[in-house]
C-alpha positions in Angstrom: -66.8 -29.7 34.8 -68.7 -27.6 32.3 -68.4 -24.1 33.1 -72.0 -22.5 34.0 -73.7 -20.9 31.1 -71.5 -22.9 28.5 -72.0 -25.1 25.9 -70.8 -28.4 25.1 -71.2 -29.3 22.1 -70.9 -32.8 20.8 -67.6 -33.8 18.7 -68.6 -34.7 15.4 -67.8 -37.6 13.9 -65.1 -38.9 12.0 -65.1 -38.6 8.6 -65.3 -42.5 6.8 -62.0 -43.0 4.8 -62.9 -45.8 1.9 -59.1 -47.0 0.2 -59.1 -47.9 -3.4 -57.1 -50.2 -4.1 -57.2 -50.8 -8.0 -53.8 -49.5 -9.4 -52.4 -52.2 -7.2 -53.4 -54.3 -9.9 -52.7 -51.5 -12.2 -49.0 -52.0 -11.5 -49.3 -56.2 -11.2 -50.7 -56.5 -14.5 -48.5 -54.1 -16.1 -46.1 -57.1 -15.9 -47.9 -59.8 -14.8 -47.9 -62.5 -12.5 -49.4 -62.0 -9.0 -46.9 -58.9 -7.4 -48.1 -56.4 -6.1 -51.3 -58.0 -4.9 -54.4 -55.9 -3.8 -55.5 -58.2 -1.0 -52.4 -57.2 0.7 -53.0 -53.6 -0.3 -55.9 -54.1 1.4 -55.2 -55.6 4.5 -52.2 -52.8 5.3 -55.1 -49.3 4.3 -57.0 -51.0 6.9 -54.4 -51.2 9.9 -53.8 -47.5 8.9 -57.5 -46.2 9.4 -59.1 -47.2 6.7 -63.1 -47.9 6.9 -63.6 -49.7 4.0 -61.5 -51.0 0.8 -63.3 -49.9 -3.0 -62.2 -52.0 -6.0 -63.6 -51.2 -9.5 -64.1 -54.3 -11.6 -64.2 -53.2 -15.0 -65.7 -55.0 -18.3 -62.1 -55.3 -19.9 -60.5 -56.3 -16.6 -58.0 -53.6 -16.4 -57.6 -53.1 -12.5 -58.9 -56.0 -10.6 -59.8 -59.2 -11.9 -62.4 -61.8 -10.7 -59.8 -63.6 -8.5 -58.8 -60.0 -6.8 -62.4 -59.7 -5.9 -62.9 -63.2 -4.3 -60.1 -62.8 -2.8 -60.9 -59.5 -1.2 -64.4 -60.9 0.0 -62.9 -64.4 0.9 -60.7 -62.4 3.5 -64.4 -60.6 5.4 -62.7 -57.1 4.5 -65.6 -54.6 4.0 -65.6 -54.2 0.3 -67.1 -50.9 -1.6 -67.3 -52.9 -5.1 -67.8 -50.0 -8.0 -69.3 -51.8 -11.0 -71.4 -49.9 -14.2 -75.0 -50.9 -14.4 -74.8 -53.9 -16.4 -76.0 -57.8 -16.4 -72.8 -59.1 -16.1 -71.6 -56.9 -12.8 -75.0 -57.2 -11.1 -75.2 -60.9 -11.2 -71.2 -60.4 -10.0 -72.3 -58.4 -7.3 -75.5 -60.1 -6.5 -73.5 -63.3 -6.3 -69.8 -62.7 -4.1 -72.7 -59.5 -1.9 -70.3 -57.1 -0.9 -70.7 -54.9 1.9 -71.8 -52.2 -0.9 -72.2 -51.1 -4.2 -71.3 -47.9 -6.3 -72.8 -47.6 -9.8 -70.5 -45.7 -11.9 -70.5 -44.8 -15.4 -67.7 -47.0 -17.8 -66.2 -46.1 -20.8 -64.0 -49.2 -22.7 -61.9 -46.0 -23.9 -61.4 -44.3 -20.9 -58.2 -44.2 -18.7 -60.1 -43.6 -15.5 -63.8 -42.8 -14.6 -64.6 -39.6 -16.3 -67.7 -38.1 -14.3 -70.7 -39.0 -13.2 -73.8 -41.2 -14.2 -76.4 -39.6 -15.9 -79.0 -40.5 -13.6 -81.6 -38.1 -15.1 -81.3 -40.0 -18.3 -81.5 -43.1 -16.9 -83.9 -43.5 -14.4 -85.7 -47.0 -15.7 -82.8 -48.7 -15.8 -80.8 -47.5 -12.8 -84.1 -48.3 -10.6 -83.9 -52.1 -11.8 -80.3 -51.9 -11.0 -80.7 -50.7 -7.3 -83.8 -52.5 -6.5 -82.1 -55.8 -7.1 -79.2 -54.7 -4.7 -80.8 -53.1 -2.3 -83.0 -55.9 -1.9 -80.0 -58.0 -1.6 -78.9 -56.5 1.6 -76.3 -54.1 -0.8 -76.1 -50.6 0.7 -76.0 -49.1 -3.1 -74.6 -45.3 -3.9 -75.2 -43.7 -7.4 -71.7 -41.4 -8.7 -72.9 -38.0 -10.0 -71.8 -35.0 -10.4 -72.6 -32.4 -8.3 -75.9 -30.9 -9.7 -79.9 -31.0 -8.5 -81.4 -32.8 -11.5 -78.8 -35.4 -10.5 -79.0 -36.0 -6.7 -82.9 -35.5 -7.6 -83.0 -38.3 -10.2 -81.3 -40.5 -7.4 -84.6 -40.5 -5.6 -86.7 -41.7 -8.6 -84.2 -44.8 -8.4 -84.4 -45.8 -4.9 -80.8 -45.1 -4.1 -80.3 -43.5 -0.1 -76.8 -43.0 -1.2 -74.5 -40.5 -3.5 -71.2 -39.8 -4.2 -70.5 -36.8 -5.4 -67.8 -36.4 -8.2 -65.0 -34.2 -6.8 -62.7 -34.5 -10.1 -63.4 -31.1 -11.7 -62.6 -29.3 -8.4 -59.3 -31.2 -7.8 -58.4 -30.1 -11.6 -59.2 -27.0 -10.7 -56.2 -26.7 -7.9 -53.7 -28.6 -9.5 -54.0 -26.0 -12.3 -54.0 -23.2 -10.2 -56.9 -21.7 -11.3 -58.5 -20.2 -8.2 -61.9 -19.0 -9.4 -63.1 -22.0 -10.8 -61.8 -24.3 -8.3 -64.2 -22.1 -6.0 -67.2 -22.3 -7.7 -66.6 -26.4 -8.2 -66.4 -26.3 -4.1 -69.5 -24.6 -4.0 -70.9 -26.5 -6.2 -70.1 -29.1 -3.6 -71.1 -27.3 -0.8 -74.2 -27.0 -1.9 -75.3 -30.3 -3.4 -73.8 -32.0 0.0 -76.5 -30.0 1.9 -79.3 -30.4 -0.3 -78.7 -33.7 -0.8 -78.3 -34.5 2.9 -81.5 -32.4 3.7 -83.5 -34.6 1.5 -81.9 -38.2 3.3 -79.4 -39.2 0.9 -76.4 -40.2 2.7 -73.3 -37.8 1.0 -70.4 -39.1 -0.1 -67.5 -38.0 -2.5 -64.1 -38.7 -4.1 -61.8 -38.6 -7.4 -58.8 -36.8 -7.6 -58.4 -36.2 -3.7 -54.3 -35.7 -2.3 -52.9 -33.9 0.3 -53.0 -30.7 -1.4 -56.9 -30.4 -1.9 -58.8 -33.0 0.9 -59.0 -30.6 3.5 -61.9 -28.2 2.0 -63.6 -31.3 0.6 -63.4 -32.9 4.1 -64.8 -29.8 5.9 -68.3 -30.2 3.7 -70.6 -31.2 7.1 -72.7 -32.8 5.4 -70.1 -35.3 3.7 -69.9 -38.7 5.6 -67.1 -40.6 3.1 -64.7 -40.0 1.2 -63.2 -42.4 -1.1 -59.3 -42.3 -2.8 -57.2 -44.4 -4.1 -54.9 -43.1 -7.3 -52.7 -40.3 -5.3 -52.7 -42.8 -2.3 -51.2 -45.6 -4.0 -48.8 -43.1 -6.0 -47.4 -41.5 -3.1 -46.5 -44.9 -1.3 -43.9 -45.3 -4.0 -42.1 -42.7 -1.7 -43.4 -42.6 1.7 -45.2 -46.4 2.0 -48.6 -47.0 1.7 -49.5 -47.2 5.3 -48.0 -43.7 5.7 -49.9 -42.0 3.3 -53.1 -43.1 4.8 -52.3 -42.2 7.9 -51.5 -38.9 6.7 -54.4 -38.6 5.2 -56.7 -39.4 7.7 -54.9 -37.0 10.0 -55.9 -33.9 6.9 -59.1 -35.3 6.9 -60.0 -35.5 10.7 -58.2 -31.8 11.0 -61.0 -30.6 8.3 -63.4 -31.9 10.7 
């Protein structure tokens, strides 16, 4: 029982782990053929804890491939598919409907994502984008960087969902460089709240390991997160369902 006069407050709850599981096809098509394969990937992040699987299908292909991504849907997994707002992905996505959508920005010269959409800059467009999703049945989430004008813009598309780019902060503590790796958590911080406070579901990711989830993970009003580089990495030593399950147990600890 309750003692009289105390409180009990209600546990919150857990934060949503999303697995991306790209540089499992990074590594396949370094070679070729079909090993490693993602579906399998997949499959093993979601007996770990996982809440949902992301997979980035580029223009050039680089990651995962057509087949990856029918394959992924052909097996009912709950996909996060991250595409950049062009013809050719939304009629992908409006075709194989994943579970949801994440517009990103894409760069043919880039190694990885490199920060967010400029949402401000592109409202027209972007609201074409996520009106044909949304109306699809596609939960759809817009990744920006952490400023107002941004989160702000999201609204003039229609989009109820963010993820906040965590990249600059994780660079930040990997270089040691205390300061700024504060004021790129606040940053955070603050665009989590305000966000949140105007109904836009928060979520966040890139560049998240061991060494910096737990502060991002204690942001309230963040609901996801999403990784997938440093998790497939570190399963080279420890196995892939390890690492997930260690990183949900940071994450929950955060919470």
């Amino acid at each position: 029982m309750t003692p009289t006069g105390s409180t009990c407050m209600p546990k919150a709850r857990p934060l949503r782990l999303g697995v991306n599981v790209d540089h499992v096809a990074t590594l396949r098509n370094a070679r070729g053929g079909l090993h490693p394969e993602p579906l399998r990937a997949a499959r093993i992040a979601m007996q770990a804890g996982a809440d949902g699987i992301t997979a980035h299908l580029r223009e050039d292909r680089r990651h995962i491939t057509d087949r990856d991504l029918t394959a992924l849907m052909s097996a009912g997994l709950p996909v996060n598919l991250e595409i950049a707002a062009t013809d050719e992905m939304l009629s992908i996505a409006l075709s194989c409907r994943p579970a949801s959508c994440c517009l990103v920005p894409e760069r043919r010269e880039e190694r990885t994502t490199e920060g967010g959409l400029d949402v401000a800059g592109n409202v027209d467009r972007l609201r074409s984008v996520v009106t044909a999703l949304t109306s699809a049945g596609i939960a759809t989430s817009l990744f920006i960087e952490p400023y107002s004008h941004q989160w702000n813009a999201v609204r003039a598309v229609g989009a109820h969902i963010v993820e906040l780019h965590t990249g600059a902060y994780c660079e930040a503590v990997q270089a040691g460089h205390s300061a700024d790796a504060s004021r790129h958590l606040q940053l955070l911080r603050d665009a989590a709240r305000d966000a949140s406070a105007a109904g836009i579901e928060v979520h966040a990711g890139h560049g998240l390991s061991f060494d910096n989830v737990s502060a991002v993970a204690a942001i309230p009003d963040i609901v996801e997160l999403q990784i997938g580089h440093f998790l497939i990495g570190e399963a080279i030593f420890i196995g892939l369902e390890n690492a997930i399950r260690r990183m949900r147990e940071l994450m929950d600890a955060a919470r």
